[in-house]
N, C-alpha and C positions, 0 to 999 in steps of 0.2 A: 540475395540469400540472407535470410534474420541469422543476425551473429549470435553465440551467448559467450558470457564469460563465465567460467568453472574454477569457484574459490573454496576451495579444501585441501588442508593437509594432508589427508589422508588418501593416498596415491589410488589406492582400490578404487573407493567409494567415487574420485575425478573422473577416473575411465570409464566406468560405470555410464556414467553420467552424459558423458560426450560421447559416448557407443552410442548411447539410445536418441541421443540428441541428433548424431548425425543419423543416424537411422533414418527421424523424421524428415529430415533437410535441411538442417541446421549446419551453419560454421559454428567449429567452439574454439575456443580457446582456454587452457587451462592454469592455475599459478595455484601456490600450497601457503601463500598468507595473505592477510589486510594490503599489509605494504605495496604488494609487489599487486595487488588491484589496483589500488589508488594508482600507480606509477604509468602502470599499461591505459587506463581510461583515462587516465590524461593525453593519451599520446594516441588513441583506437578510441572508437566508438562501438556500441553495442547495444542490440536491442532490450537485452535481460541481460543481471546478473545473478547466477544461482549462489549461494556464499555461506557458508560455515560460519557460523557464529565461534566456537573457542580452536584458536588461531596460535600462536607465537608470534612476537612483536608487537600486533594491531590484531584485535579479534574481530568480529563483524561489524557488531556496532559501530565501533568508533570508523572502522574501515567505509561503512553506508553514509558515516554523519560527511569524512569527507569529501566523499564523490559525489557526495547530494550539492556538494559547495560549487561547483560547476558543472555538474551535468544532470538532468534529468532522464535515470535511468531507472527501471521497474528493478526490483530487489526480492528475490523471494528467498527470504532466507532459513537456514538449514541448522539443526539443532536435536541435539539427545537427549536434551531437557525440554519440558513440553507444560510447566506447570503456568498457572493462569499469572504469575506476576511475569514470567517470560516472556510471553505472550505481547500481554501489557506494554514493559518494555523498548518490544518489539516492533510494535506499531506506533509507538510514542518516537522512535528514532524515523519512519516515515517507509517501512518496509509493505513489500505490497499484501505477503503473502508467508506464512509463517507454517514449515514443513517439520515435523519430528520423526527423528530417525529411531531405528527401522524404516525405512518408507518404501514404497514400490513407485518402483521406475516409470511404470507407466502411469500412476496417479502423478507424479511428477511431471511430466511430460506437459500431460492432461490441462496438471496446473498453469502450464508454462506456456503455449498454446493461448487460454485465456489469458493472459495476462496481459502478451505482445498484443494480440487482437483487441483487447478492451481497451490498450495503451495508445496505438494509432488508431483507434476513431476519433479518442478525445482528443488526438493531437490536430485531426481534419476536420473536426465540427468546426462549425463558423460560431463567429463570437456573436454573442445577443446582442440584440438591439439597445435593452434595457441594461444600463451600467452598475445600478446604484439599488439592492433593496433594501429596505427600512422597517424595522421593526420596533420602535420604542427608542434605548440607545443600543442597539444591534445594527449595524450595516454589513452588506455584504458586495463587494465589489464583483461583480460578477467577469468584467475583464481582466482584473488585476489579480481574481483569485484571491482578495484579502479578505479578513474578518477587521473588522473595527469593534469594541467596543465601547462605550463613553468616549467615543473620536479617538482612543488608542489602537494601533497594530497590535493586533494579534495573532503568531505565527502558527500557523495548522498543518499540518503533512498534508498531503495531495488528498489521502483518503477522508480524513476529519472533514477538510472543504466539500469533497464532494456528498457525504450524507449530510451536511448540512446545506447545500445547495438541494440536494433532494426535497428536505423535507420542509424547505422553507417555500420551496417552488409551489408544494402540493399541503400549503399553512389550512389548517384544518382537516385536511382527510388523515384516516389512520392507517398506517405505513406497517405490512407485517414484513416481519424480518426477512420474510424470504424475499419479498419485493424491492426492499433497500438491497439486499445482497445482488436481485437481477441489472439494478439500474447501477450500481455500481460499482460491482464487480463483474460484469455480467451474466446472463441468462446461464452458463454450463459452469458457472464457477461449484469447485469441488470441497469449497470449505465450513465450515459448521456455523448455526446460527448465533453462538456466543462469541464471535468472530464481530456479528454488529454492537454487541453488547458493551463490549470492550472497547470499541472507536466511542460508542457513545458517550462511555465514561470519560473517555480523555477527552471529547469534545465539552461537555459538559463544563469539564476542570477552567476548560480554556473559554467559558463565557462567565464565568462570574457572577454575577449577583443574578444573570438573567438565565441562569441553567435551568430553570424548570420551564423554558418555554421550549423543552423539550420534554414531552410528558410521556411517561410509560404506560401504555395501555397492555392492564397485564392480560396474561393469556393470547394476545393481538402480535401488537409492533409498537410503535412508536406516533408520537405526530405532533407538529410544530403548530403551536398555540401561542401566540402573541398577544 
């Protein structure tokens, strides 16, 4: 049975949550700060964790940066503030999925659902053949999941890597948002398309001199031009 963990203060909005969660089939478990996630995912495992961003003690963020420190677990995190540096932020700490409240429980769900399911295929795909692609001074370790730039690491969230493995895979064709949203979040994901716009910008940030060999085809998508 897919476990979730339930990080919110706020007692209502937890039960809420693990109602509808176990509704679906879900185990949950729930805690009301940062800390006391950090403490239980050190000690349990879990397939999702749903999480409140403004906390006491540890808020989300910093609560996501440390559990990302050993475990790889999907994060979709939960918020009353909803504006685009939030957002931002938000995926820049390595979260999968970024919910503002008010929300409905069953768009929630919805979200959550995809998330686990996008989460174990990638974890059962077989690793490619091809290790190493090359781009100019861009490398992309396709096992190791790194970016290299002029032979430097450079650290990407799960999500940054995979639209940049998308559109490096498919170098030349043009990639409309909705398509990047299928293959990487996938096919029923329920989030909006300035959702890609936003990873692209911090991807971008995080190539450096070689950032326009992701090229914006307006009105379109995107597409990786080396």
């Amino acid at each position: 049975m897919p476990r979730i963990l339930v990080v919110d203060d706020e007692p209502d909005i937890c039960q809420m949550i693990r109602r509808y969660a176990e509704h679906d089939g879900y185990e949950t478990v729930g805690v009301s700060d940062g800390t006391e996630a950090v403490d239980i995912c050190q000690k349990e495992d879990f397939d999702i964790i749903i999480m409140d961003i403004m906390m006491p003690d540890m808020d989300g963020y910093a609560a996501c940066r440390k559990i990302r420190e050993d475990k790889d677990i999907p994060v979709l995190m939960l918020s009353a503030r909803g504006t685009e540096y939030d957002k931002l932020f938000g995926f820049e700490v390595g979260v999968d999925d970024y919910v503002t409240k008010p929300f409905s429980p069953k768009e929630l769900m919805a979200r959550v659902n995809v998330i686990i399911k996008r989460h174990a295929k990638a974890a059962d795909t077989e690793k490619p053949s091809s290790a190493v692609l090359k781009f100019d001074g861009i490398e992309i370790d396709t096992l190791g999941h790194d970016l290299f730039v002029d032979g430097e690491k450079v650290e990407l969230t799960a999500k940054e890597y995979d639209i940049l493995l998308c559109l490096a895979q498919n170098k030349g064709i043009v990639l409309s948002r909705d398509k990047i949203l299928s293959v990487v979040w996938g096919y029923d994901y329920f989030g909006e398309d300035r959702t890609v716009d936003w990873q692209i910008k911090l991807l971008r940030n995080k190539m450096g001199k070689y950032r326009d060999m992701i090229r914006t085809i307006r009105g379109v998508g995107y597409k990786f031009d080396a």
